[in-house]
Each structure stands twice: as structure tokens, then as C-alpha cells.
C-alpha positions as CSV (number, residue, x, y, z in Angstrom):
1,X,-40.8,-22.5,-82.2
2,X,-38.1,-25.1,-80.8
3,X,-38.0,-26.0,-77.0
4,X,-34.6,-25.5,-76.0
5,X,-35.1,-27.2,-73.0
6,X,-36.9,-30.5,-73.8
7,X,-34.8,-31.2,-77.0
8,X,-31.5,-30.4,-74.9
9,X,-32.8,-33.2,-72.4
10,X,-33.9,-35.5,-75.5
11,X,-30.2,-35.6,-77.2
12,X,-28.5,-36.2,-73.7
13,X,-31.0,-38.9,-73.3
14,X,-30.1,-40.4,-76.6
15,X,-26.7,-40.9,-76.2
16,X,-25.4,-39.4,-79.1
17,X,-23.1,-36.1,-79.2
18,X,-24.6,-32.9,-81.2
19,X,-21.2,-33.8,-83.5
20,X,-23.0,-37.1,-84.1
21,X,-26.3,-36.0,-84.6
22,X,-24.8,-32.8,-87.0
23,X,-22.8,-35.0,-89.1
24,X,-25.8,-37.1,-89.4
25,X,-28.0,-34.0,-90.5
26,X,-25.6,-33.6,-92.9
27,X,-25.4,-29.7,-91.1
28,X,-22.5,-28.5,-89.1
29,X,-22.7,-28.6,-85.7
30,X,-22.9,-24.5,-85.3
31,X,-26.0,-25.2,-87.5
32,X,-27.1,-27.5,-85.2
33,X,-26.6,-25.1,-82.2
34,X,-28.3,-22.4,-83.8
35,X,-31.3,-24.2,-84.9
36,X,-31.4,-26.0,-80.7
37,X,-31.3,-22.0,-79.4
38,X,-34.4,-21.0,-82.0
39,X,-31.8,-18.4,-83.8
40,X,-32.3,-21.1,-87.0
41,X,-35.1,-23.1,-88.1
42,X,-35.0,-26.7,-88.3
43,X,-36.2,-28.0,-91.9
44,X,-38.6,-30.5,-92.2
45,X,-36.4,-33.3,-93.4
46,X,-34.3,-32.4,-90.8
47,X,-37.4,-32.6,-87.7
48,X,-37.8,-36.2,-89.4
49,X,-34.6,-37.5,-89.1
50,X,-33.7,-36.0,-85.4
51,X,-37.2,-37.5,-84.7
52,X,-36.1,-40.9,-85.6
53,X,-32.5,-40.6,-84.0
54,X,-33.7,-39.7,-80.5
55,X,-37.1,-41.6,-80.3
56,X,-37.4,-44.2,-82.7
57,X,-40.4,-45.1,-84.4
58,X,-42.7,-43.9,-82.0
59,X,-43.5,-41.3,-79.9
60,X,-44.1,-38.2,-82.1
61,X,-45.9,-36.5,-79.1
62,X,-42.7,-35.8,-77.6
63,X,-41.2,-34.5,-80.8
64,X,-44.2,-32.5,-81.6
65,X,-43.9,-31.1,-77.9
66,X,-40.4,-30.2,-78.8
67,X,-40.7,-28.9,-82.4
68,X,-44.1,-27.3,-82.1
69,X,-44.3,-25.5,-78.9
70,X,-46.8,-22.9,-78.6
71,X,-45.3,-21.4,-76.2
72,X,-41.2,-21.5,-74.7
73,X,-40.5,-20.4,-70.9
């Protein structure tokens, strides 16, 4: 399950529009917005490459956090 929340605040951290990230999914960006609001799933390619655009290298805790959550409030 996706949190909504914490990947909202990790793409307006980033600096880079959803258009941006979309096109560079290679998704539209209403694919985009249905996968951020859970009604999609993100693939696994795709969890790879938003990893990379918003945190780098590093710091897969965060993206596990945002990717994997257990739980969604």
C-alpha cells in the first residue's frame, strides 16, 4: 500500500512536477495520480525509478516507508 501523504511531500521536495516525473515513467500523469491515491499500483520498475528521482542513491528507508506501508492514516 502507497502513503499518499509521504510520497506527496517527497515529489514536492524533489522539485520536479508529477508531468516530469510521468513523462519520465514513461506513464501518463493520470496514471501517475492514480497510482499516488492507491486506486493503481505502482510496478516494480516503476518504485525503482521514482526511488532514484526523488532520493538518489540512498535512502531506501524512506522509499520503503512510502511504498510499503503497513498501515495508511
Amino acid at each position: 500500500m502507497t502513503d499518499t501523504k509521504l510520497l506527496e511531500r517527497a515529489i514536492a521536495k524533489c522539485g520536479r512536477s508529477k508531468e516530469m516525473i510521468a513523462r519520465e515513467l514513461k506513464i501518463s500523469t493520470e496514471a501517475l495520480n492514480a497510482k499516488i491515491c492507491g486506486k493503481a499500483e505502482f510496478t516494480a520498475g516503476e518504485i525503482g525509478k521514482l526511488t532514484y528521482m526523488l532520493y538518489g542513491v540512498g535512502s531506501h528507508k524512506e522509499a520503503k516507508d512510502i511504498f510499503f506501508a503497513k498501515r495508511v492514516d
